[in-house]
C-alpha positions in Angstrom: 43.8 137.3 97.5 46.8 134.8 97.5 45.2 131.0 96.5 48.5 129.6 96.4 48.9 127.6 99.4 52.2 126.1 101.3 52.3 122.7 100.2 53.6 121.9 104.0 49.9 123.0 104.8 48.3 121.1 102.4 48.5 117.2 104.1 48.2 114.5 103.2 47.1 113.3 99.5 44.2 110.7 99.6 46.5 108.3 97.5 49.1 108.6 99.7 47.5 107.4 102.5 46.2 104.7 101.0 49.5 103.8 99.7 50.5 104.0 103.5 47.9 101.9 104.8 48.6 99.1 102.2 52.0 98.8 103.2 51.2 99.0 106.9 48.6 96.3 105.9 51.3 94.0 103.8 53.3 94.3 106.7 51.5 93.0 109.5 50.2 90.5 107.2 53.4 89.0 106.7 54.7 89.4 110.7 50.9 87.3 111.2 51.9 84.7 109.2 55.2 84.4 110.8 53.9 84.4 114.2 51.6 81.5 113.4 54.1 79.2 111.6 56.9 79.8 114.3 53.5 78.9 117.1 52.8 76.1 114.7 56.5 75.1 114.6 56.3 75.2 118.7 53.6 72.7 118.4 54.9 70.6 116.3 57.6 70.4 118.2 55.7 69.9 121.9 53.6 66.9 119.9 56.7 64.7 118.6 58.9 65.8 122.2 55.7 64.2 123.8 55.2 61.5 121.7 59.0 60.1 122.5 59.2 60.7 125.8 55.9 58.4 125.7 57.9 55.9 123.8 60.9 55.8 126.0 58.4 55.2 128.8 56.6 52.4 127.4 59.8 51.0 126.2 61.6 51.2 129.6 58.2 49.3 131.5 58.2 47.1 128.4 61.9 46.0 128.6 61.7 45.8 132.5 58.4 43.2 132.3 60.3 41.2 129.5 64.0 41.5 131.3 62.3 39.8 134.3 60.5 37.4 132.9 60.6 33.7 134.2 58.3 31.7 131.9 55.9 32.4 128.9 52.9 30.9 129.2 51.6 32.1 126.0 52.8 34.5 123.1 51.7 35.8 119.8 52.5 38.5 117.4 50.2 41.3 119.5 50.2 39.7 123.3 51.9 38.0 125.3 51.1 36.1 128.5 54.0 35.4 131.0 55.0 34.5 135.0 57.3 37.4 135.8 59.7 38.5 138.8 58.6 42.1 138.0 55.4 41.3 139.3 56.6 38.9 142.2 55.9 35.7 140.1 52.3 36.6 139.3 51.1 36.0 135.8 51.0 39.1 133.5 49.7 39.9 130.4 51.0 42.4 127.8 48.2 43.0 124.8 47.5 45.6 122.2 44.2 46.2 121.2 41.9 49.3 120.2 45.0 51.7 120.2 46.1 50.5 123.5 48.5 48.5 125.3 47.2 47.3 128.3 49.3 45.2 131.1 46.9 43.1 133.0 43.9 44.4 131.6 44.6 48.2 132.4 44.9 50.3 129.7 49.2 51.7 129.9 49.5 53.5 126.8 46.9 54.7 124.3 47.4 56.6 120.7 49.5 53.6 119.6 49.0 52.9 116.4 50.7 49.8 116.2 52.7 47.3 118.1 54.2 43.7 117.0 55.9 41.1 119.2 58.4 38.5 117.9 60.2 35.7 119.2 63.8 34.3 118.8 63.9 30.6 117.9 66.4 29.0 119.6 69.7 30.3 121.4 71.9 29.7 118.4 70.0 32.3 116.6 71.8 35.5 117.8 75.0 34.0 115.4 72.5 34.7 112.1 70.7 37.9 112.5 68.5 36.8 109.9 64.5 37.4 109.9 63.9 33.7 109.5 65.5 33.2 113.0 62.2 35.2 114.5 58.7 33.8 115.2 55.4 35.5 115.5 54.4 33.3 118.6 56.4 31.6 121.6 58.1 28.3 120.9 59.7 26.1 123.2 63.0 27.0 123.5 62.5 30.7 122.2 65.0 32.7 123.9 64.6 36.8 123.1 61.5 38.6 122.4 61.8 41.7 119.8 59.3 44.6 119.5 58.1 47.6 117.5 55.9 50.1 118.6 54.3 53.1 116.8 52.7 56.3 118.2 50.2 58.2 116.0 50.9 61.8 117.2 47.3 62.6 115.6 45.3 59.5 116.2 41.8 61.6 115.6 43.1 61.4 111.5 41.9 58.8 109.6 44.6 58.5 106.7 47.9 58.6 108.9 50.6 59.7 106.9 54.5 58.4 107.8 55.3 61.6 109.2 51.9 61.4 111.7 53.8 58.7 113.2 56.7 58.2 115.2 58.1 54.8 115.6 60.4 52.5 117.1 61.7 49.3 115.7 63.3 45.8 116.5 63.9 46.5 120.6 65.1 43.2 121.4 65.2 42.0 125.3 66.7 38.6 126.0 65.4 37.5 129.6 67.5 37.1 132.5 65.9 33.8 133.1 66.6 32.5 129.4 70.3 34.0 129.5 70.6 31.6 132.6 70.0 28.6 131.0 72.7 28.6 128.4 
């Protein structure tokens, strides 16, 4: 009796497929975590291409209401109350409160985490560029009215980090009716 055998009929050695199935294992371990950084990534991306195209929007309406605006009746650092040609010389009123900025009491925009209003003193202002030449409420004789506005792309965080936020700074709109009168 022959108990040599063919090693080609032998198989397979236990260690060796384990060996195997580790490195299958290791291997669609790393394509996983691939596939869920580059569907992260994709996310990411969808949530801040969102978040400004929001921001060009509410800057657009913004700049619009303010380009056509006739008189202030009042204005402070977060509203501001105004007669406007926009809105066929009705009165309107721009505020931000709870997140939101509403025009005439309708909520426009939410997940805004912060917006700030200020006003250019007086018409010889735009020679010094300087912050003292702003206000944080309407004067007589005020002239421009500058505005940031921040959007939390996660507003259901409670510590917002910088990079949770996307931002846009000192948009400045000087009113066709206030350009007039110099």
């Amino acid at each position: 009796m022959n108990n040599k055998k063919n090693r080609s009929d032998k198989g397979f050695t236990l260690l060796e497929m384990t060996a195997t199935l580790m490195i299958v294992g290791l291997l669609v371990g790393l394509a996983g975590l691939y596939i869920t950084n580059v569907v992260d990534a994709y996310a990411l991306y969808q949530e801040h291409t969102e978040a400004a195209q929001k921001g060009r929007f509410v800057i657009n309406r913004l700049v619009n209401e303010f380009i056509h605006l006739e008189r202030v009746i009042n204005g402070n650092e977060k509203s501001i109350s105004f007669e406007s040609r926009y809105n066929n010389l009705t009165d309107a009123v721009i505020e931000f409160k709870n997140n939101t900025i509403e025009i005439n009491h309708v909520v426009f925009v939410d997940k805004v985490h912060d917006f700030n209003l200020r006003y250019l003193k007086s018409k010889t202002a735009f020679d010094d560029v300087s912050s003292q030449m702003w206000n944080n409420s309407w004067l007589d004789g005020s002239t421009a009215i500058q505005f940031d506005i921040s959007f939390a792309l996660y507003p259901s965080l409670q510590s917002l980090q910088s990079k949770n936020i996307i931002t846009f700074n000192n948009i400045t709109v000087v009113p066709r009716a206030m350009a007039k009168k110099e």
